[in-house]
N, C-alpha and C positions, 0 to 999 in steps of 0.2 A: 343490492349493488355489490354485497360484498363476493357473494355466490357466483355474480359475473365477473369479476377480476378475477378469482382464483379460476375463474373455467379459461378464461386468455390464458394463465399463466400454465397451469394442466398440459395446454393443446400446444406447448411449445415443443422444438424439436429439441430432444434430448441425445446427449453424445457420452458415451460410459465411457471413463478414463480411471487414474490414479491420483488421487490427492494423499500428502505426506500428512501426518498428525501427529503428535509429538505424543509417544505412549502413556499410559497412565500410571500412577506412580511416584515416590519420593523420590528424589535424586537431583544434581545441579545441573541448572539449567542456563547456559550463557552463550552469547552468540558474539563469535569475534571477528571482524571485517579487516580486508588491508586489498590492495589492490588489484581488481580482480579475481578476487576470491573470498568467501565467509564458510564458516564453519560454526558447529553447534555442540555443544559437550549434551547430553542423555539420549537419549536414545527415542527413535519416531519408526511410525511403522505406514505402508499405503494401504490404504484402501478404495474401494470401487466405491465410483462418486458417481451420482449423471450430475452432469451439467448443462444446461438446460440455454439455449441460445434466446437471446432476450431482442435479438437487433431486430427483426420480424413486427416486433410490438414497443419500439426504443423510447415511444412516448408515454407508454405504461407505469415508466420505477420513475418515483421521488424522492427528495433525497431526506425527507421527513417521514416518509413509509418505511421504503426498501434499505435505508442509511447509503443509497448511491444512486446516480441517475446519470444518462448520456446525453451530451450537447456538439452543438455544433461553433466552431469558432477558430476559422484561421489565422495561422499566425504569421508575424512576418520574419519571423527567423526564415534563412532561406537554406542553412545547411547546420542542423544538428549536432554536429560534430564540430563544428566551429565554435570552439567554446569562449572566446572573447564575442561572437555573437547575440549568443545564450544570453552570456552575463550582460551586455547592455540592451537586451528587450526583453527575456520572456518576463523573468517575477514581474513586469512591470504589467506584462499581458495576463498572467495568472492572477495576480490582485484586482486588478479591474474587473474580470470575466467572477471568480469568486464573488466578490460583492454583488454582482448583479444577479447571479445566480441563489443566493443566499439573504441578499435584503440588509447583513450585515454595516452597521455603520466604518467600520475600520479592518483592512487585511493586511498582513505583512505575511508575503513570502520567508519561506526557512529553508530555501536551498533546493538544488535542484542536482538529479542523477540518470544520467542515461542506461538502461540494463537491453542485454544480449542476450541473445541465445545461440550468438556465433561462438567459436573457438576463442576463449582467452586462454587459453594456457601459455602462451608467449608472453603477453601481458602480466600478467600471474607471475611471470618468474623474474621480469626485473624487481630489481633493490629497490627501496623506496624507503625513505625517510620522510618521518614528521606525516605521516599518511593523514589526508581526510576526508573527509568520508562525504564528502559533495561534489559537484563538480565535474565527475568522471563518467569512470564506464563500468559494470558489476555486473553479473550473472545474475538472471531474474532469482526473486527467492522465493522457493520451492516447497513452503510448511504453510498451511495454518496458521495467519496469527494478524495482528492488528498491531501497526509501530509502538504504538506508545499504549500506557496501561495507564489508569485515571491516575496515577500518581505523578506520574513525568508529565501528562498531558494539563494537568493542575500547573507543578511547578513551567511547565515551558509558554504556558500562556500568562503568569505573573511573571514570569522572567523576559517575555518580548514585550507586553504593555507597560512595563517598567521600563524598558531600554528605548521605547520608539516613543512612548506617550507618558511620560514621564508629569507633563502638567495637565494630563487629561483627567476627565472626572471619574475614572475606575469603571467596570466593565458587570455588567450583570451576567452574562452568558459570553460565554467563547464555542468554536470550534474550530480541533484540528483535524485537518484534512487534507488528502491529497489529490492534485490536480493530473492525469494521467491520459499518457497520446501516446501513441503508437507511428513512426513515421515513416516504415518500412511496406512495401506493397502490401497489401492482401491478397491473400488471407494469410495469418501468421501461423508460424508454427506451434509454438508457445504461449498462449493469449492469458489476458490474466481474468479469474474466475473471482466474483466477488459474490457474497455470500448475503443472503437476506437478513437483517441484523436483528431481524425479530426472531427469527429463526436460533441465534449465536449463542442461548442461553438453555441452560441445564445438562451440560456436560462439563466434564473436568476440566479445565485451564489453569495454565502456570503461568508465573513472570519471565521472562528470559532479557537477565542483563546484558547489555549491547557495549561492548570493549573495542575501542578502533587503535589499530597495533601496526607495527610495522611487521616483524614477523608471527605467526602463529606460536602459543606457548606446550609444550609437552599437556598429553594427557591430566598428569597429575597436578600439573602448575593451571590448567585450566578449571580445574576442580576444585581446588584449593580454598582454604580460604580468605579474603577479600576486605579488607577493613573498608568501612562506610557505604558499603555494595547494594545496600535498603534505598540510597542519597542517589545515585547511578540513573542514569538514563535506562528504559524495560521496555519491551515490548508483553503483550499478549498473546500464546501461542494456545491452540486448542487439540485436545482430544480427539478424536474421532464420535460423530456425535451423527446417527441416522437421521435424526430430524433438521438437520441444516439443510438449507436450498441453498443452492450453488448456481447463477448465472455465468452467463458471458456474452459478448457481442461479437459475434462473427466479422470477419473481414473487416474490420473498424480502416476507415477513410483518415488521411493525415491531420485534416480540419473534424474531426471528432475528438473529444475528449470525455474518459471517464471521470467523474466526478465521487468522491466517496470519504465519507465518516472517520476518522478514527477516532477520534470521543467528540462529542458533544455535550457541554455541562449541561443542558435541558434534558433530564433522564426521562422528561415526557412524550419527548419524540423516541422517535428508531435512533439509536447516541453510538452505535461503533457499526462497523462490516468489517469481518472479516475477508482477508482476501489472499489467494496463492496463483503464481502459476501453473501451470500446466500443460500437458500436450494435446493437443489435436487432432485426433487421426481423423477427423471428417472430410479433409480435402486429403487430395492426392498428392500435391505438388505444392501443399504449401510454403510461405518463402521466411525465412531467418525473421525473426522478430527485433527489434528494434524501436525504441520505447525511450521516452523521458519524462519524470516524476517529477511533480514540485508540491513540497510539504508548505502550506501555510495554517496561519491561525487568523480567525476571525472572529472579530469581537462587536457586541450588542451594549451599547453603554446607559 
């Protein structure tokens, strides 16, 4: 059986692009966010990736295999962008749909982000105070890497089952994850590529601490050093590594959503995917990408 899946997965159509990777190497690593814009202190380099279209075979990945899987589930926000909308359905629509996808006894939502791949540089350059880092609107991001690294993924699932379940009886397994829709026509120009999680191991990986700022700090103040920066919220960025498979779902429909791993405490299954943007040259005319994430944690008591 297993000979026949990788022969489906083989006979998929593959598209050669550019995926970033954070080089290999000592050096600081942090990623700093503010309105419309992030930036990264060390230094990444591209390289030639296929990535391999999965929508053909969408009932093939599990999210216990592949650490991601694609479903079907409208929603009734009726406009995106209307963010007092957002805020009174969707976490309510992504916790539900999570649990049932998952088996999980308990979801809480942890916010939600619209990302573009239209022009913010107008956006970008208003002043902004008190920035945060939900809510809004961000340039897809364009590295390698998985949000959170078992460390922050630990503390953020004791730190939500303590704030929401405080008289509950404690949690044997968590996972956090992201819930990911695209609501712009297809085909996009920018789709996001998530990576087979069994694949994501034996190459080089950093932490890259996550700072939300209102403006960007100089080179040297970015490097710097950082008192209690180990305590800090981190993501996962990876190296360039030939044996990772890299998917994606072409033309993804606005009632699709990606579903996908960032850790998992059951290290018995597939427990993170990596995942990046990227571009698409397989269509001719494809259209602005437009996309909204929502981060929750689900817990197994």
């Amino acid at each position: 059986m297993e000979d026949d899946l990788e022969g489906v997965e083989s006979r998929a159509r593959g598209t050669l692009t550019q995926i970033r990777f954070v080089d290999p190497g000592d050096f600081v690593t942090r990623r700093f966010v503010s309105a419309g814009k992030e930036m990264n202190t060390g230094t990444y380099s591209d390289h030639e990736v296929t990535v391999r279209d999965g929508m053909p075979i969408r009932d093939h990945f599990t999210l216990d295999t592949h650490g991601f899987l694609i479903a079907k589930n409208p929603s009734a926000v009726k406009d995106f962008h209307d963010k007092a909308q957002v805020d009174a359905l969707y976490e309510r629509e992504v916790e539900e749909h999570v649990r049932q996808l998952t088996g999980a006894d308990r979801v809480i939502a942890r916010g939600w982000m619209i990302r573009t791949s239209a022009d913010l540089s107008q956006h970008a350059a208003k002043k902004v105070e008190n920035y945060q880092h939900t809510g809004g609107i961000q340039p897809p991001a364009g590295e390698a890497h998985v949000d959170v690294n078992t460390a922050t993924a630990r503390r953020m699932a004791e730190a939500t089952y303590q704030k929401h379940f405080p008289d509950g009886p404690g949690f044997k397994r968590f996972l956090v994850s992201s819930y990911w829709r695209t609501f712009s026509p297809g085909p996009q120009d920018v789709p996001l590529a998530v990576c087979d999680g069994r694949t994501s191991f034996g190459g080089e990986e950093k932490s890259n601490t996550l700072f939300i700022v209102d403006d960007f700090p100089s080179l040297a103040e970015a490097e710097g050093p950082i008192p209690g920066e180990e305590e800090m919220m981190a993501a996962s960025i990876f190296s360039y590594n030939p044996g990772m498979r890299w998917w994606y779902f072409s033309n993804m429909a606005a009632d699709d959503i990606l579903l996908f791993k960032f850790h998992d405490s059951d290290h018995s299954r597939t427990w993170r995917c990596p995942h990046t943007a990227f571009r698409d040259s397989s269509f001719a005319h494809a259209n602005i990408r437009e996309s909204i994430e929502c981060r929750s944690v689900a817990f197994w008591e």
